[in-house]
C-alpha positions in Angstrom: 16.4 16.6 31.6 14.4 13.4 30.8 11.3 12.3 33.0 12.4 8.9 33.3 9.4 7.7 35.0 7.4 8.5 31.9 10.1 8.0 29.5 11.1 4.4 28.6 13.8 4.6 25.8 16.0 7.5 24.6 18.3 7.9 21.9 22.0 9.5 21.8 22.0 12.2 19.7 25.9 13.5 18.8 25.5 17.2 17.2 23.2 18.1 20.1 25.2 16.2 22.7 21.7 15.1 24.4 19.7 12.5 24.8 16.7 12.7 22.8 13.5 11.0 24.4 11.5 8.1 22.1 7.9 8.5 21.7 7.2 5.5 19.8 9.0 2.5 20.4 9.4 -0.9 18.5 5.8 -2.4 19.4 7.7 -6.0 18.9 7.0 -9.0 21.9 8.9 -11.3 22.9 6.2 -14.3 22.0 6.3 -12.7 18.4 10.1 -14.1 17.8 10.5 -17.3 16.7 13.8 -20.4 16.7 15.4 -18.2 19.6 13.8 -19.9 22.4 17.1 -20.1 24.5 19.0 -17.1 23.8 15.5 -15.6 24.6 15.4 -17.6 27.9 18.8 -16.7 28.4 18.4 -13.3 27.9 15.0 -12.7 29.9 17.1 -14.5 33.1 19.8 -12.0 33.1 17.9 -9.2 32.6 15.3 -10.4 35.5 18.6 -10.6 37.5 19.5 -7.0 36.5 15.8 -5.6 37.7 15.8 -7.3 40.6 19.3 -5.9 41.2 21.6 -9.2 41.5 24.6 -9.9 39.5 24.3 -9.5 35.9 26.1 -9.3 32.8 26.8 -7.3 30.3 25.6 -9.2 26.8 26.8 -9.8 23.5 24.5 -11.1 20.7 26.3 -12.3 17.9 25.6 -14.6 14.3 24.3 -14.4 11.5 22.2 -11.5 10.0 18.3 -11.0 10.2 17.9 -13.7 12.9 16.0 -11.8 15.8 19.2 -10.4 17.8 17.9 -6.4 17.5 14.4 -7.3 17.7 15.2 -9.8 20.6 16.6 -6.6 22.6 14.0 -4.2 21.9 11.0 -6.9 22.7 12.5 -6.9 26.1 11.9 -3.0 26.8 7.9 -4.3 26.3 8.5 -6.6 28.5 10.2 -5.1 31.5 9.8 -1.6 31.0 6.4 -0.9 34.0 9.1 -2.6 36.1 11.8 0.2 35.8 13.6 -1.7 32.7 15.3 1.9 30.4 17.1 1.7 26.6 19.2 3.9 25.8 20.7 3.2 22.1 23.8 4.7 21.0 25.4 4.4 17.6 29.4 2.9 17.8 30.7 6.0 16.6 28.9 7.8 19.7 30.9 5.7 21.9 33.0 7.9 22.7 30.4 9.5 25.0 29.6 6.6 26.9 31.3 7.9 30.1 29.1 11.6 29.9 26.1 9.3 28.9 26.8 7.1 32.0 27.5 9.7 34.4 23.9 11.3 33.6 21.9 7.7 35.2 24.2 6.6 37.3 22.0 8.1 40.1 18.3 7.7 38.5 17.0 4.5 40.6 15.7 3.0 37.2 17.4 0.0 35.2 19.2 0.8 32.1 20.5 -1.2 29.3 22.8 1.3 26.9 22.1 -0.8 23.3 24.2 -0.4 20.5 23.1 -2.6 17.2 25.6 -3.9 15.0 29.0 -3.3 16.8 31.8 -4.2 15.6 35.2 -2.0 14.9 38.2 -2.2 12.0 41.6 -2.0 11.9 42.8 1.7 13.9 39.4 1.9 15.6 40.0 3.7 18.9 36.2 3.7 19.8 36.4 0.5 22.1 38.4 1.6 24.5 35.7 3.9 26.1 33.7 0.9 26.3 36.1 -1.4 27.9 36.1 1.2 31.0 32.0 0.9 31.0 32.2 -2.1 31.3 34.4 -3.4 33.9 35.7 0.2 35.4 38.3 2.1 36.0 39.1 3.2 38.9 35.5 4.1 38.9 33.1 0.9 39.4 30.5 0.5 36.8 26.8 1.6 37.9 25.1 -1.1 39.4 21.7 -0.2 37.2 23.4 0.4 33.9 24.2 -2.9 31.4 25.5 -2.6 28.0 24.0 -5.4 25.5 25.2 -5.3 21.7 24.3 -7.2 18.6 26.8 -8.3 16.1 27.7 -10.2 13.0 31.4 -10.7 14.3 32.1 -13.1 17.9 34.9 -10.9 18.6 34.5 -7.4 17.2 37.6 -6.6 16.1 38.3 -8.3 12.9 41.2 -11.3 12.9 43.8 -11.8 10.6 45.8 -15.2 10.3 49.2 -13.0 10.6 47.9 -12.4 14.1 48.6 -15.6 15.1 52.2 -15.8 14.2 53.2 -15.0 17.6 51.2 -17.3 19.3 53.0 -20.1 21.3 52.4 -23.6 23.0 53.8 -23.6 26.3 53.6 -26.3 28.8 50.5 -27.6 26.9 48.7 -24.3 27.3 48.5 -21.7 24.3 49.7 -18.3 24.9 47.6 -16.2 22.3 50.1 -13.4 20.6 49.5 -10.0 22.6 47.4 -8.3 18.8 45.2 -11.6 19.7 44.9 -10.6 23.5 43.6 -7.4 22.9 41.2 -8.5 20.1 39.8 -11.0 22.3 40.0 -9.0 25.6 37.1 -6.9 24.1 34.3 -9.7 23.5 35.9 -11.4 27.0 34.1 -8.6 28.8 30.8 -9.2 27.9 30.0 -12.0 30.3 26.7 -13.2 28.6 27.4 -14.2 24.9 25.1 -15.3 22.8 25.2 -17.1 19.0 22.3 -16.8 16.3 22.8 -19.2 13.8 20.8 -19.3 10.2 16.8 -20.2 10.8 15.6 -23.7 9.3 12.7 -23.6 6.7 10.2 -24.7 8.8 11.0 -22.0 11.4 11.2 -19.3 8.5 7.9 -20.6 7.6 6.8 -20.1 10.8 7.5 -16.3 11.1 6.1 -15.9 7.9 2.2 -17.6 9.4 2.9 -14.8 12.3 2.7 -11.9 9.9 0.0 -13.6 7.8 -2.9 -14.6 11.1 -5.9 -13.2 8.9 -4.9 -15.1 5.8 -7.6 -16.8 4.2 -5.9 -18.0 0.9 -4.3 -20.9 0.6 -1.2 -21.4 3.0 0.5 -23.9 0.4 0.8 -20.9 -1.9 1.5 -18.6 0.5 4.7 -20.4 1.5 5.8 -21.4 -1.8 5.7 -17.4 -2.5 7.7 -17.0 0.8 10.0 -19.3 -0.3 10.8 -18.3 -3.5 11.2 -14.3 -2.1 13.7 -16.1 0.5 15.5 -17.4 -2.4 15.3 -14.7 -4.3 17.0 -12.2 -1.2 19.4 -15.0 -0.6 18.2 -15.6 2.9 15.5 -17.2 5.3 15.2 -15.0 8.7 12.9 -12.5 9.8 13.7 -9.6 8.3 12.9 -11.2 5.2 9.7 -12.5 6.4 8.6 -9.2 7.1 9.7 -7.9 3.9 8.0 -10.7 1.9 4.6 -9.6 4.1 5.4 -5.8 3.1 5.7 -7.0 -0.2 3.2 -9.7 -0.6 0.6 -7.7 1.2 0.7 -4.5 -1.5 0.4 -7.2 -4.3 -2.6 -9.0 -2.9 -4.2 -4.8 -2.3 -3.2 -3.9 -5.6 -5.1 -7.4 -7.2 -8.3 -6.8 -5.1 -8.8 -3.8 -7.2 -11.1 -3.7 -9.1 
């Protein structure tokens, strides 16, 4: 059994069918994550909500790749955690073992958010339906201090197809959505908090890269011309390449201070 009171995240391991404690978590914080200020507020104020044991939902972060939506999940364990805030992560395939997983904290009096990083499911996936029950019941209410926040690159999950909507009608002014629609839908309908990350401007990119780079001495024009061009080069301006160009830039400037 895990010490929760000394345990903050855990992850879901299948072979073993346990939960397997984290020593070492993500050291990321919230003020480190830049051009997300209000899914960030947004996300803060329903997890406050959570902890202090109102209403909350259950959250979706969705958009484009690389643009803060894992990191902005895990800053929030730093955050919240000395005030009973639990992360559980669990990969989609584990899904399937949401209900055992559940049924093991439903009585601990700490908060938990059960985190699974880029969800989404294809054509014959089965793997949802467990979670549609975590989420709004059965004939079993969901716990009050369990949440379930996912990040990914679709809005809906389940991917769309234009035959799909072949079925779909216009009655009465109103559009009745064919019932392979419906269900596609339904899923991403039960996440009450949804929230879009969009593609970082250069200044912002920019930005995260002077984050990485506080001790730099050289010459920032440079610096960010270098930045920009790995961008380029990768095809994108987020985060993840900001730390990559810092992983990247930093062996080169080590390896040219050598004598």
């Amino acid at each position: 059994m895990i010490d929760w009171n000394t345990t903050f995240a855990a992850i879901w391991r299948q072979r073993q069918a346990f939960l397997r404690p984290v020593k070492q978590t993500d050291p990321i914080r919230l003020e480190q994550l830049f051009g997300i200020d209000a899914q960030k507020q947004q996300l803060m104020a329903n997890t406050e909500r959570f902890l202090a044991g109102r209403p909350a939902n259950n959250a979706l972060l969705w958009g484009a790749r690389g643009t803060g939506k894992s990191s902005l999940v895990k800053a929030l364990l730093n955050a919240y955690r000395d005030q009973g805030l639990r992360i559980i992560e669990v990969d989609k395939q584990d899904l399937l073992y949401l209900p055992e997983i559940v049924d093991d904290i439903r009585e601990q009096p700490q908060r938990f958010i059960i985190y699974c990083d880029d969800l989404s499911f294809d054509n014959g996936d089965t793997l949802y339906k467990p979670l549609k029950s975590v989420l709004e019941g059965s004939i079993e209410l969901p716990p009050e201090n369990v949440l379930f926040y996912a990040t990914s690159n679709r809005r809906h999950l389940l991917p769309e197809h234009m035959r799909d909507n072949l079925d779909t009608q216009l009655i009465d002014g109103e559009v009745h959505y064919s019932d392979t629609i419906e269900e596609k839908i339904s899923l991403s309908d039960r996440f009450g908090l949804r929230l879009a990350f969009y593609p970082q401007p250069t200044p912002t990119f920019l930005d995260i890269v002077d984050s990485y780079f506080v001790d730099f001495s050289g010459d920032r024009a440079v610096l960010h011309k270098a930045a920009l061009d790995f961008a380029h080069q990768n095809a994108a301006k987020n985060g993840r390449t900001a730390r990559q160009f810092f992983n990247a830039y930093s062996r080169q400037s080590a390896a040219a201070s050598k004598p």
